[in-house]
N, C-alpha and C positions, 0 to 999 in steps of 0.2 A: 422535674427537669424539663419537662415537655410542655408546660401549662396546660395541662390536662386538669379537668374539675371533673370528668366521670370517667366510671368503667363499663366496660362491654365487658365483659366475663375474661375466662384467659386466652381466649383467642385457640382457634383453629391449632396452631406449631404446641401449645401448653398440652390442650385436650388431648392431641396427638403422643404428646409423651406421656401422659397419663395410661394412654392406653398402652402403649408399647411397656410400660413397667406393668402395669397389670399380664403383660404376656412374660411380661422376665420372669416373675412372681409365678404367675402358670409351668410357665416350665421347670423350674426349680422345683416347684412341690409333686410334680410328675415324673422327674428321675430321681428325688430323694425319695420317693415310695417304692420305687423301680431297686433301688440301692438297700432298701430295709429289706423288702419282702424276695429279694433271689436269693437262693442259697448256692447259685452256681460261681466258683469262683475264676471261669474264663470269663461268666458274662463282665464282672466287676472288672476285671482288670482289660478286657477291649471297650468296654463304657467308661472307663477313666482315660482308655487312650482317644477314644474317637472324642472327650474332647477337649483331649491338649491341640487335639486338631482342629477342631471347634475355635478353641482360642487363638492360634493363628490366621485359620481362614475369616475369622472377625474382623483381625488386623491388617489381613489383606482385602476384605471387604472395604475396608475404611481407605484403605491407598486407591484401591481399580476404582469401586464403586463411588465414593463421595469425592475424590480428588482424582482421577482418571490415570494416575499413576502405575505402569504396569511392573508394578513391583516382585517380578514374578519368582525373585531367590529367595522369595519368605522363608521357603523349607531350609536353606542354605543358613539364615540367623537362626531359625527354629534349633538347627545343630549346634550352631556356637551358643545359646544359653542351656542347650543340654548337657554339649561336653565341656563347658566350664562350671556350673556346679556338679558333675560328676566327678573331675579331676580334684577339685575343693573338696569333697566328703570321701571319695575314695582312697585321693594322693597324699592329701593334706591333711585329713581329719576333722574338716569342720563340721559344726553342725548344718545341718540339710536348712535351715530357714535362712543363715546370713548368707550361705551359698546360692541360694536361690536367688536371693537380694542381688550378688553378684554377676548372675546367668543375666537378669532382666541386664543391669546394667550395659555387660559386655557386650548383649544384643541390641542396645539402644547406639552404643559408639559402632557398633556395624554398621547399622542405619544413617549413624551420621558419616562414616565414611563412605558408602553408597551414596550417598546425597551429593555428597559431588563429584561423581560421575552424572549422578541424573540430573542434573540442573544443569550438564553439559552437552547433553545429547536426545535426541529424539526418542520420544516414549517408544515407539518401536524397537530401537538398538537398542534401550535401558532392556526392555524383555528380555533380546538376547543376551545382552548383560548377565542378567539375571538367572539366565539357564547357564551360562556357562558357567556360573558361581558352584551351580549345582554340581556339576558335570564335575568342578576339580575337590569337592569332599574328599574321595578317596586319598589322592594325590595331598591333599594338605593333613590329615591324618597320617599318610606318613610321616610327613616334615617333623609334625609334632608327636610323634609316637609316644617318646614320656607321659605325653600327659593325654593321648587320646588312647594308648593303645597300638596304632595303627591300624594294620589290617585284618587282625586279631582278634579288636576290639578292647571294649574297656569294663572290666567287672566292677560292679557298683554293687557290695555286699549290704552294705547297711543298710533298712530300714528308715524313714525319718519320725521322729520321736514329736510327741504333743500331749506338753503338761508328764515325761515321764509314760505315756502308753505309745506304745508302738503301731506306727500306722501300716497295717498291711493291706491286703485287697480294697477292703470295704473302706479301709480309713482314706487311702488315696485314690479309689470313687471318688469318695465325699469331701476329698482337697480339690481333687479337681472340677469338682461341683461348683465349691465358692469362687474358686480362681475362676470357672467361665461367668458366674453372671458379677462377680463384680467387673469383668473384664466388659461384659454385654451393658451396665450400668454405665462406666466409664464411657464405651463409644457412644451410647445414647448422652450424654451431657455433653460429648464434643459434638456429636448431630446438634445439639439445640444451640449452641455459644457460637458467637461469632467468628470462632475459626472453623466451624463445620459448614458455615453458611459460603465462609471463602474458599473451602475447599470445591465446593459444589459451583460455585464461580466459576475456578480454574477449570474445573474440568468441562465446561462450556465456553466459556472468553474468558482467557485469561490475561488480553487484552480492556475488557471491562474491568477488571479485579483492578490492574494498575489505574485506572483514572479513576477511581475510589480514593485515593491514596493507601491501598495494601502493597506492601512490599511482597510480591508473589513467589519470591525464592525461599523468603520466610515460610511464609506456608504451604511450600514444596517441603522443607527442608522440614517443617513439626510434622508433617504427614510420614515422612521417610521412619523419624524419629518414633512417633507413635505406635504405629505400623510392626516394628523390629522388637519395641518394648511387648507387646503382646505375643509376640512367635517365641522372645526370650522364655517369658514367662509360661508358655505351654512347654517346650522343650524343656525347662526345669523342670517341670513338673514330670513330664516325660523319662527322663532321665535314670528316673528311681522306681518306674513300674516293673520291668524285665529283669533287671537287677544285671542287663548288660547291653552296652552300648559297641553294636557295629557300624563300620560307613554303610553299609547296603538299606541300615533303617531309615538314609536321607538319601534316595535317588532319586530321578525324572517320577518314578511312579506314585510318589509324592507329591510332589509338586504339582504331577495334573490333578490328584485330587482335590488338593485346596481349591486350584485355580478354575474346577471344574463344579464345585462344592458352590463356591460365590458366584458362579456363572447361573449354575440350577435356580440354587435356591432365591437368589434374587441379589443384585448387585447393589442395588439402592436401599436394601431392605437391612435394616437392625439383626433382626433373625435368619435372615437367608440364608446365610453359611450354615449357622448353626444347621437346619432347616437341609441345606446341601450336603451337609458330612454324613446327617442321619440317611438320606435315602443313598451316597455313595458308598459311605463306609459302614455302618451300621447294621444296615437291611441287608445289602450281600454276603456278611460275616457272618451276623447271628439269627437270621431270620431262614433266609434260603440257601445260605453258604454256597457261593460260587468261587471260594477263594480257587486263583487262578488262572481266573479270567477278570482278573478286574480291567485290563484294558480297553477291552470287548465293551465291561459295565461302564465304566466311564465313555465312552465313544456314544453308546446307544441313546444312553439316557439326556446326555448335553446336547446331542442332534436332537433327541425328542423335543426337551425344555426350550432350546432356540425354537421347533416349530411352533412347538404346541403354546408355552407357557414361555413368552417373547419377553414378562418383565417380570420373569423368577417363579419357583411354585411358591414361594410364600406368599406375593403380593395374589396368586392367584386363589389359593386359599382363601385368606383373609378375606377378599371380595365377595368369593362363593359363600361364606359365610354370614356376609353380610345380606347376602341373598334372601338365603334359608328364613333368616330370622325375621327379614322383610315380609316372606309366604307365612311365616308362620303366625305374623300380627292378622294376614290379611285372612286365613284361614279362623283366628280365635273371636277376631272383630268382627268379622263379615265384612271388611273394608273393600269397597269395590278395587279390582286389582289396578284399575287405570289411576285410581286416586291413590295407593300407596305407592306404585311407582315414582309417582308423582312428591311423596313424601319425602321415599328415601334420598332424589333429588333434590328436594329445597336442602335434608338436611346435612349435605354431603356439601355442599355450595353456602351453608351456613347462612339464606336468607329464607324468608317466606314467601310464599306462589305469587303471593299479590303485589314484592314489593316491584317497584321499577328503578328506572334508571333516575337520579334524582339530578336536579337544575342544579350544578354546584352554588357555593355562594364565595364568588372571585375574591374578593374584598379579606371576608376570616379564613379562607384558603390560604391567601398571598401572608396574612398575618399570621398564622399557626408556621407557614414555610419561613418567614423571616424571622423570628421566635426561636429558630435554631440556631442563628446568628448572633453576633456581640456585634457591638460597635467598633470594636478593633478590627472585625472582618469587611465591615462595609467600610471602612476607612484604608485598605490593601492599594488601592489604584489603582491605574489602569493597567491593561493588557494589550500590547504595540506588538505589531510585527512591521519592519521596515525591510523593504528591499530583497521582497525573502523571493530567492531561488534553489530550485531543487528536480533534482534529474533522477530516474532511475533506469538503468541503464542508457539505451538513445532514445531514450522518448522523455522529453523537457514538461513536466507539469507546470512549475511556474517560473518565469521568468521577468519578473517584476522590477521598474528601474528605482535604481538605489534611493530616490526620494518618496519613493510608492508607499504609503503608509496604513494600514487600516489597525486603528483602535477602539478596543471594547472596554468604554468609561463608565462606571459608577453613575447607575441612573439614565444610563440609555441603552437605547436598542439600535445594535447595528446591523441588516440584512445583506447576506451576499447574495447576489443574482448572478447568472448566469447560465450561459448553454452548458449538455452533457460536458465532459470531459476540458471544462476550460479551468480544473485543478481549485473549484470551493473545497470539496474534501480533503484535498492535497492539504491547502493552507490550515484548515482546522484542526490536521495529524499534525500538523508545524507547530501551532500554536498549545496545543496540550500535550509536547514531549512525546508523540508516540515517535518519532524519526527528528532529527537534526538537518538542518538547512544545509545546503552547499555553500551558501551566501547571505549577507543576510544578518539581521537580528529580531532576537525576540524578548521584551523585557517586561516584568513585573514591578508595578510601582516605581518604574524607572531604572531597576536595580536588573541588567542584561542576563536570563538565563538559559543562555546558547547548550546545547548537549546535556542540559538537567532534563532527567528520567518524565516519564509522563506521571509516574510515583511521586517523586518531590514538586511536580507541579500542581498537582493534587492538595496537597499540603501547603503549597501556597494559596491556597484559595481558588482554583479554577476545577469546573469540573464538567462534563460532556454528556451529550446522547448520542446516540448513534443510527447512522441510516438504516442498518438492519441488525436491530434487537435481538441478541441471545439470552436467552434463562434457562437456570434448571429446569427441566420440563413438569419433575418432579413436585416442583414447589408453589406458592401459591403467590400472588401480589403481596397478602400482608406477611408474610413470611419475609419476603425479600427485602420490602423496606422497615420493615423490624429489625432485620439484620443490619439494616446500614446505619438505625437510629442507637443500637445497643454498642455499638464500638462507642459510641460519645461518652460513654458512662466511665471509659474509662479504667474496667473491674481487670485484677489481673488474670493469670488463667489459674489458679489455683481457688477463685470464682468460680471457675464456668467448668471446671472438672468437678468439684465438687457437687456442683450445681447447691450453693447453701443458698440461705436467703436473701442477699443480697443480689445474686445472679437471676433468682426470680421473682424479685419482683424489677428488678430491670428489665424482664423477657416482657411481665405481662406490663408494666408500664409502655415497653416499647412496641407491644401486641397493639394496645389498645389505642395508643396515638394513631398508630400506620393504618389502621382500621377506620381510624375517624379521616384520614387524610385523603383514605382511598375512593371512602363513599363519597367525601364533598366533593371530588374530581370526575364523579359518574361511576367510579368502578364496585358500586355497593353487593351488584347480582352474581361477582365474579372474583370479588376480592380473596376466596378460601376455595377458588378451585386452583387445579394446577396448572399451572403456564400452559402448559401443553393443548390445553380448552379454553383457552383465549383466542379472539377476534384478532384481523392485525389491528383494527382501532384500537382495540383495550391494550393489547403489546405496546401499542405505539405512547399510548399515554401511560402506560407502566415507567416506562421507558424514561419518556421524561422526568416524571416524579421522581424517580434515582436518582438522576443527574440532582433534582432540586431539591432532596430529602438528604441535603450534607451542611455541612459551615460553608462552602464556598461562596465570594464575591462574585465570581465571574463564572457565567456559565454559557456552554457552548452549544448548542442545539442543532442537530442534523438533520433537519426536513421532518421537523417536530410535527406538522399538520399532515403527512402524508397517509392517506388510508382514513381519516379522521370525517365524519358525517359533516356539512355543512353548519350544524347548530355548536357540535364538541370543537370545531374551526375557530367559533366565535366565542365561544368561552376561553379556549387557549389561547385566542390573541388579548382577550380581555383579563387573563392569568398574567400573562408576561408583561402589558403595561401596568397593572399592577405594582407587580416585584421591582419592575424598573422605579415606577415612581417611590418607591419604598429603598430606594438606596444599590438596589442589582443591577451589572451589567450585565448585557444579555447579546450574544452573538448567536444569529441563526440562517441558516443557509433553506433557502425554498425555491419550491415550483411553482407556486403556487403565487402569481404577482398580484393579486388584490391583496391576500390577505398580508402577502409581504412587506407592500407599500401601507397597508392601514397598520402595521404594529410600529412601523419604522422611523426611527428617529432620522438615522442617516441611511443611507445605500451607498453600496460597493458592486461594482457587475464587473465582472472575470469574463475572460477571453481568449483563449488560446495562451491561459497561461498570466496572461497580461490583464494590468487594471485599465478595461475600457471605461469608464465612468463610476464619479465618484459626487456624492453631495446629499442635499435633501430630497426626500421622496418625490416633490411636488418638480423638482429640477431630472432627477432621471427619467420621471415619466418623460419627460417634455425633449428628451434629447432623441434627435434622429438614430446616430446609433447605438442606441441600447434597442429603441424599435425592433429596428431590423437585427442584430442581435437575438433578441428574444422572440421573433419570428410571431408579429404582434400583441405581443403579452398574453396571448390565453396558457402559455407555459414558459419551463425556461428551461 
């Protein structure tokens, strides 16, 4: 799909899941040995509870941690797939597996009724939301007495049965065994698929997600969904350990440990939760027993992990370990210690000591980018904004007369100039749908799309960068633009959950494109670290490359050369006429007036709002006020 003729291996985000299943795999054969060799049957039946909690705080890991969603009445759906497959096998008679089936369910439509409150309200109030849900268990247990109990609770005698043997302690251990790592499976292949990649989006700019063209209430709304299915399915499972269900087994004291659980063990992290229920629930219970004080334990320990251990113990582990093993080559080799420091660098950054920064080649750059195109995309036409005015509150950004026109045509580049605040940004939220004009139009191919979402302009063909770049910090260049190339494919999600092979070799097809893409642009020594260890130069041309790594015709650029070295200037403007001369239109707003005037087909200069000058580069140079306007040209 990509015209790709080679491969780089699977890339950094593949390798990455490789290891995290080698750790699912590790833990699984560590608590199924744990589950053979105890013969105590408290320990089995608090290790099958701590992890239906396990599999909650996964699914709450997956709402906080990858979508920023503070979904914090997890415990709240955890109860409603408990007490509706308990009222199914205890009220009804069914068997424990279709009721189970029903518990996920029922918790999946809580999520989706949740979901719109929280796509109506600020994640703060959704939290409170969220405790309040807690707070009224008691209270809705009454309503529903018949089939909860009430305050009484609910006797759940049966056993659930497999193949005709009776699963008791050990057996619903070892249910709850598979139910966490197929659950820890599951959120690992929505980490890797392109809705984990938008989830991790939203929860930084969720602003960037929409000029993607991702619909971001969509993926508010599968995170809710997702989220609720995993609390269901520990609460099923829950359900039938005690052999009886109270409201006091879902209060606040709950809820902070999930929420304390994914905080510890790591928010970003696969395993963190897990990783957070063992040292909150776990350790205190059956290790050193301080039942009693777990409030105390959970306070202590989350003040500790926020000091000490700022991005979870797991992710601190994992590092320390990476350590060790580093000392321990350097100790078996005699490698001097400067040079294996030096190793475990190159290969954490996935290049070698020697490579450098390489001279892109502009020409099969702009041809691999255009290559993601049809013909029916460079055939969209133009992008006009006429007459456009717009106010927020009393302070007037633009006010532009009704004949004022600036268009971004197929095959040229059109530069806005102007002083601070004379409303280039203004116009460029106008022309990609992030806000609607006061006045004013804005039309695609001629066809007027006044108040369409910056979502469906996306989709039209137009697509943005932005003045100041957000990323997951977490993630890496080719990660990101991997993720924007694997939507093209198309696959649905019963792809990308299962992760079969059609989903991967879409990943490492789109691994290895974003890889070749990233090093022709210069970013070869930085492409597999994380955002977070990036230059703002390298941000800045990441930056771009999203906007350019999509189908759009028209694309919009926000002070693209800002922060950029003198030599990465001259490749970027020789990138853009390029793309232009290859069928792209290209609007971009700079400081920077040589390099403005040398990309520029026409110019536009802003002024207080207002189109002070408008024509060929060679004609705004030469006009007195744009001069004094741009207070000699060495800025604007």
């Amino acid at each position: 799909m990509y015209g790709l003729s080679e491969r780089r291996g699977l890339g950094a985000a593949v390798a990455g899941a490789v290891r995290q299943s080698g750790a699912i795999g590790a833990l699984g054969i560590v608590v199924a040995l744990f589950g053979l060799l105890t013969s105590r049957q408290d320990y089995l039946l608090e290790g099958a509870t701590a992890m239906t909690f396990a599999i909650a705080a996964t699914g709450l890991g997956l709402a906080l941690g990858l979508s920023g969603e503070y979904l914090l009445g997890q415990i709240a759906v955890f109860a409603i797939g408990a007490y509706t497959t308990a009222d199914l096998t205890a009220n009804r008679h069914w068997s424990f597996w279709p009721a189970c089936v029903l518990g996920v369910v029922a918790a999946s439509l809580a999520g989706l009724v949740i979901s719109v409150v929280g796509l109506r309200i600020s994640r703060f109030y959704f939290a409170l939301v969220g405790f309040f849900l807690v707070y009224l268990i008691p209270d809705l247990t009454q309503v529903a007495d018949s089939q909860t109990g009430g305050g009484a609770g609910l006797a759940v005698p049966d056993l659930p049965s497999f193949f005709g043997h009776e699963l008791r302690n050990r057996g619903m251990f070892f249910l709850a065994l598979v139910a966490l790592l197929l659950s820890l499976v599951l959120v690992q292949n929505v980490r890797l698929s392109p809705l984990g990649i938008q989830m991790r989006w939203m929860r930084v700019a969720p602003l960037s997600l929409a000029t993607f063209g991702v619909r971001v209430w969509r993926v508010r709304l599968a995170t809710y969904v997702l989220s609720s299915a995993l609390a269901g399915l520990g609460g099923a499972i829950y359900s039938h350990l005690s052999g009886y269900l109270l409201p006091d087994d879902f209060d606040l004291n709950t809820t902070v440990l999930l929420f304390a659980a994914v905080v510890v063990g790591g928010a970003t992290s696969l395993l963190g939760p897990t990783v957070g229920i063992v040292l909150l629930y776990v350790v205190p219970r059956l290790v050193i027993n301080v039942s009693g004080y777990s409030d105390i334990i959970y306070g202590a320990v989350v003040l500790i992990s926020v000091v000490v251990f700022r991005d979870g113990v797991d992710r601190f582990v994992r590092e320390g370990a990476a350590k060790a093993w580093w000392w321990i080559v350097h100790r078996v080799r005699r490698v001097p210690l400067r040079r294996a420091a030096s190793t475990v660098d190159e290969r954490q950054s996935g290049v070698s000591a020697t490579a450098s920064a390489v001279v892109p080649n502009v020409d099969e750059l702009a041809d691999l980018l255009m290559g993601l195109r049809d013909d029916s995309v460079t055939r969209r036409g133009s992008l006009v904004i006429r007459g456009a005015r717009k106010a927020f509150g009393g302070v007037v950004a633009l006010v532009m007369d009704p004949d004022d026109v600036v268009a971004i045509e197929p095959g040229r580049v059109h530069v806005l100039l102007g002083p601070n605040g004379s409303g280039k940004t203004t116009l460029l939220n106008a022309l990609c749908g992030v806000f609607e004009l006061d006045s004013g139009s804005v039309s695609v191919g001629g066809d007027v799309v006044n108040g369409v979402s910056a979502t469906r302009l996306a989709r039209l063909g137009v697509s943005r960068s932005f003045q100041s770049p957000q990323f997951p910090v977490e993630m890496s260049p080719v990660e990101l633009l991997s993720g924007s190339l694997v939507t093209m494919r198309r696959l649905s999600y019963l792809h990308w959950m299962s992760s079969d092979l059609a989903a991967t070799r879409a990943r490492r097809d789109a691994t290895d494109f974003a890889a070749r893409i990233a090093a022709m642009a210069g970013l070869e020594t930085a492409m597999n670290r994380p955002c977070s260890g990036l230059t703002s130069g390298q941000r800045r041309i990441l930056d771009v490359l999203l906007a350019l790594v999509t189908r759009s015709s028209i694309v919009l650029l926000d002070e693209p050369a800002a922060g950029l070295s003198n030599l990465e200037r001259r490749q970027l403007g020789d990138l853009i006429r390029a793309l232009a001369a290859r069928g792209m239109g290209l609007l971009a707003i700079e400081h920077d007036l040589d390099f403005a005037l040398r990309i520029a087909d026409e110019v536009t200069v802003l002024a207080n709002g207002r189109r002070l000058a408008h024509g060929r580069p060679d004609e705004v140079r030469a006009d007195p006020l744009v001069r004094t306007a741009l207070v000699g040209g060495a800025g604007v």
